[in-house]
Backbone as a printed PyTorch tensor [residue, N CA C, xyz], in Angstrom:
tensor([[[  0.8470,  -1.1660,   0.0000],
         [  0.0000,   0.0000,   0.0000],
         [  0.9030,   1.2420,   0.0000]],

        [[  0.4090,   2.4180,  -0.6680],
         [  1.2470,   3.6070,  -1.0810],
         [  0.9160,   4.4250,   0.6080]],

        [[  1.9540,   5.3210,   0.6510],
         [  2.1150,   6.0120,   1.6300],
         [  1.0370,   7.4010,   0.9030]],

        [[  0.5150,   7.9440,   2.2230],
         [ -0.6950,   8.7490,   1.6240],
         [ -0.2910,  10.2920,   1.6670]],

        [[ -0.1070,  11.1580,   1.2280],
         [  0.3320,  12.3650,   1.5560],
         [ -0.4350,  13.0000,   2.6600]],

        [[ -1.5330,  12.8400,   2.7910],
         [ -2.3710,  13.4420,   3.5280],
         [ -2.3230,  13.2030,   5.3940]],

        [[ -1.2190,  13.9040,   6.0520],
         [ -1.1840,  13.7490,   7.3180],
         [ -2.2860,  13.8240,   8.6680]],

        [[ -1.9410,  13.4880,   9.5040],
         [ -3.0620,  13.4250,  10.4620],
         [ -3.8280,  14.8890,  10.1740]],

        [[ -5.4780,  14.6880,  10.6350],
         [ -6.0710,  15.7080,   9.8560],
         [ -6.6560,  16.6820,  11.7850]],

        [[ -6.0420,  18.1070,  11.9840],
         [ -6.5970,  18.9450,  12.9280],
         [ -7.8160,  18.4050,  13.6400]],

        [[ -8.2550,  18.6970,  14.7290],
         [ -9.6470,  18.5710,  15.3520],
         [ -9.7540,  19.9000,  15.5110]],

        [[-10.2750,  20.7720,  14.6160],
         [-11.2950,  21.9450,  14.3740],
         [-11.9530,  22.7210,  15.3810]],

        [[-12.5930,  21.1390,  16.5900],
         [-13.7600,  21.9140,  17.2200],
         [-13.3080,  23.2060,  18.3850]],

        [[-14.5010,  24.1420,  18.1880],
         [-13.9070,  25.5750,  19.0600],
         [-13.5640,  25.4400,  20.3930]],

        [[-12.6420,  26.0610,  20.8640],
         [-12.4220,  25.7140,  22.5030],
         [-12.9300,  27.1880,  22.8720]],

        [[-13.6960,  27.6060,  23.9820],
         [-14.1770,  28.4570,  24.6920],
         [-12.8300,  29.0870,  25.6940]],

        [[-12.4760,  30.8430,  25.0780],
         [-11.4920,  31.1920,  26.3630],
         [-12.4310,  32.1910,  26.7970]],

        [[-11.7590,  32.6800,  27.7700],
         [-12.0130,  33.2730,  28.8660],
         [-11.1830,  34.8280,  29.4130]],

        [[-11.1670,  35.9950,  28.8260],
         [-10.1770,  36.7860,  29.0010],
         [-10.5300,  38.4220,  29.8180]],

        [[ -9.8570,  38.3810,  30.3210],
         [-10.0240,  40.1690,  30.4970],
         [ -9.2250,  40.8100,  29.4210]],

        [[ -9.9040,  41.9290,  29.3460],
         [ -8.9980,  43.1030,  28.1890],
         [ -9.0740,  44.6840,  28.8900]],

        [[ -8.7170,  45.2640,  28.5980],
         [ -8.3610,  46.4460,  29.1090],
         [ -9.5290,  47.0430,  28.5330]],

        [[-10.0670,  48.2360,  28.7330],
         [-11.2520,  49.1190,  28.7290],
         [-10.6880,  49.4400,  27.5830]],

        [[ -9.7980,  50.0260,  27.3530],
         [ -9.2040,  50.6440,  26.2710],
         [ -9.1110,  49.6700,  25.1170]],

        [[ -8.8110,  48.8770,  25.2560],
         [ -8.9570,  47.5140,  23.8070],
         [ -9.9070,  47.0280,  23.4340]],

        [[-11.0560,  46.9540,  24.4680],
         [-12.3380,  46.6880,  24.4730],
         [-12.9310,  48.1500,  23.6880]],

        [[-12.7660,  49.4050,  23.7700],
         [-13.3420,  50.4020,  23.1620],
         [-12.7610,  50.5390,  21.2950]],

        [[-11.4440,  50.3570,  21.4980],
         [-10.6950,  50.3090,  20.5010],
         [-11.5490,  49.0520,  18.9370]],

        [[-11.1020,  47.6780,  19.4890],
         [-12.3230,  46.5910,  19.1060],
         [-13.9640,  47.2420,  18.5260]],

        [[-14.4240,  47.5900,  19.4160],
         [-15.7790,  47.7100,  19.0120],
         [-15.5550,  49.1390,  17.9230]],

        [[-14.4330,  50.1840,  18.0320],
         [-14.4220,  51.3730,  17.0840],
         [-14.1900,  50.5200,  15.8790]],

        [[-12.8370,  49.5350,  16.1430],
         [-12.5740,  48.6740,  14.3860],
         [-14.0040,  48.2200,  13.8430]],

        [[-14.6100,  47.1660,  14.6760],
         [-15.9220,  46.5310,  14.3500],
         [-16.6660,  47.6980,  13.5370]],

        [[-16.5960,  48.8330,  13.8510],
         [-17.8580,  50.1040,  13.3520],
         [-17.1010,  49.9830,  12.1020]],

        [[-15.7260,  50.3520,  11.8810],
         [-15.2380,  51.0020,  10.5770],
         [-15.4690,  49.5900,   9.2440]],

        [[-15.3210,  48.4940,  10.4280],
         [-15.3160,  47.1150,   9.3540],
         [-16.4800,  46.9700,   8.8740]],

        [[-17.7870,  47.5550,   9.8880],
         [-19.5490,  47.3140,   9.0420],
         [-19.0030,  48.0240,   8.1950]],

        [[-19.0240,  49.5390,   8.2240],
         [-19.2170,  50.4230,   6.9910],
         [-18.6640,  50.2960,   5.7780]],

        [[-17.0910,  49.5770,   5.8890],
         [-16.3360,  49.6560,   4.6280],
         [-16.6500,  48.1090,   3.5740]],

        [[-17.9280,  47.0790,   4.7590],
         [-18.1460,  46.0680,   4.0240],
         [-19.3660,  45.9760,   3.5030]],

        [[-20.4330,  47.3880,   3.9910],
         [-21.7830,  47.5650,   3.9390],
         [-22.1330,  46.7350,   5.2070]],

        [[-21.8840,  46.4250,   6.2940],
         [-22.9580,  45.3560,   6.6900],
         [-23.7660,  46.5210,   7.6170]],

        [[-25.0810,  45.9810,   8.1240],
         [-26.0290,  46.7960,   8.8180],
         [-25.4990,  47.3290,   9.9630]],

        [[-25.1760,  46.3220,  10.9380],
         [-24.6320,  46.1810,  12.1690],
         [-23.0560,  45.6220,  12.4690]],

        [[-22.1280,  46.1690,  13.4570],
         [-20.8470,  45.7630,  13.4960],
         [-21.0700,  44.4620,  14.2820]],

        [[-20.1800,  43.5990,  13.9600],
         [-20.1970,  42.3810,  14.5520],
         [-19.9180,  42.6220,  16.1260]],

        [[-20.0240,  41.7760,  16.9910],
         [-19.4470,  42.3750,  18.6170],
         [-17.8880,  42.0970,  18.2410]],

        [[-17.3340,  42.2360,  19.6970],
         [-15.7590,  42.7780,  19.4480],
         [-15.6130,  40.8100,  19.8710]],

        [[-16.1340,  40.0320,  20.1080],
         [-15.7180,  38.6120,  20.2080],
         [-15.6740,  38.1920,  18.9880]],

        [[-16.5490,  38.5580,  18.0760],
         [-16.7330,  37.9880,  17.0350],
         [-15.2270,  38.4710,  15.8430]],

        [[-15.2780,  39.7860,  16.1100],
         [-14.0430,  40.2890,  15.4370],
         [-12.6460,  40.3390,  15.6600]],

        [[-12.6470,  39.7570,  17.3220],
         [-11.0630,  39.8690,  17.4900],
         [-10.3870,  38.1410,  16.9270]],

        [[-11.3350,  37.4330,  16.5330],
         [-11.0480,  35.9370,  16.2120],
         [-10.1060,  36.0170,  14.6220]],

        [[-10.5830,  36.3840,  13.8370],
         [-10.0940,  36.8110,  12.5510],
         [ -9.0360,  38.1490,  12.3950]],

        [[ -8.4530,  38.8220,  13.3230],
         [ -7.8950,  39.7560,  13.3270],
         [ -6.4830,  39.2230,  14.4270]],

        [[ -6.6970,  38.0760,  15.0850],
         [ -5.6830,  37.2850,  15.6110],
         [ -5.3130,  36.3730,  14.9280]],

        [[ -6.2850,  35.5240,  14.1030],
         [ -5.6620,  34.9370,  12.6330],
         [ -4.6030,  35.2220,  11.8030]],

        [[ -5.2030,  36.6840,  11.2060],
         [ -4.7140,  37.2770,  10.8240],
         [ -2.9570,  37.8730,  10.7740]],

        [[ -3.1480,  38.3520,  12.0410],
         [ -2.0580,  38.4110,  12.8190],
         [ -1.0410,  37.7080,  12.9500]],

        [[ -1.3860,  36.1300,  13.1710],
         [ -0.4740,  34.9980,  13.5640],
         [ -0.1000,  34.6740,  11.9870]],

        [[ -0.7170,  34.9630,  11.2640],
         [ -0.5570,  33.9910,   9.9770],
         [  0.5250,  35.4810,   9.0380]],

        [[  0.7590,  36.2520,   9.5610],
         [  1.7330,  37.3150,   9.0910],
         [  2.8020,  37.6270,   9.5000]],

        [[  2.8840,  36.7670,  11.0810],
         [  3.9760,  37.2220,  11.5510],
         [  5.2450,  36.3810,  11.6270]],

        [[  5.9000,  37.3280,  10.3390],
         [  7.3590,  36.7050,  10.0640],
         [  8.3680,  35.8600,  11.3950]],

        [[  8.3480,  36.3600,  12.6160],
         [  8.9410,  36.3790,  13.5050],
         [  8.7670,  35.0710,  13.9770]],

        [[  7.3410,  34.6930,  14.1190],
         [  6.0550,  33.4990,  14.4250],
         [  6.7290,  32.3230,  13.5560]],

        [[  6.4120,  32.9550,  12.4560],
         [  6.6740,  31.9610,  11.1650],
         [  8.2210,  31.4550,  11.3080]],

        [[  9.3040,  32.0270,  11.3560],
         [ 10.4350,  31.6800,  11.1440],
         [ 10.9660,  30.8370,  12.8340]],

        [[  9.8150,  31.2340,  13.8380],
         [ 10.3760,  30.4840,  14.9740],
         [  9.6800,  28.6470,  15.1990]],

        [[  8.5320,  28.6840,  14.4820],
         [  8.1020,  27.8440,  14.5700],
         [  8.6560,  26.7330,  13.5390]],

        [[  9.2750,  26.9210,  12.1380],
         [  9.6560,  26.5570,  11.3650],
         [ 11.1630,  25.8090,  11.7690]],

        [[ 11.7510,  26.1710,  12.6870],
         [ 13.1400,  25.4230,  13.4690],
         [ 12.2920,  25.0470,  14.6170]],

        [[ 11.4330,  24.9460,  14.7580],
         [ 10.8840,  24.1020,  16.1710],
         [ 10.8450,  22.3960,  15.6390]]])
């Protein structure tokens, strides 16, 4: 039997955290959320849980520093 390229496959499901944030990041968040309805049309800004998920994605998946340390791990 051929060896399969396809390596063990992630478990996806969401884990629930739990955080404090500073008043100030929390105000900051919900100002991005406003500018992100308007510049995408949507009615309403998403809450700031919903938006800091994709903007830490984001984040991790750009950062050269991230990338090049994990890559010699």
């Amino acid at each position: 039997m051929s060896k399969l390229r396809l390596g063990p496959i992630v478990d996806d499901k969401p884990v629930k955290l739990s955080i404090e944030l500073p008043g100030t990041l929390h105000r900051e968040l919900i100002a991005y959320a406003e500018v992100h309805a308007k510049s995408i049309g949507l009615a309403e800004p998403l809450p700031p849980e919903k938006i800091a998920v994709p903007m830490i994605e984001r984040f991790i998946a750009t950062d050269r520093g991230f990338a090049t340390a994990r890559r010699r791990r």
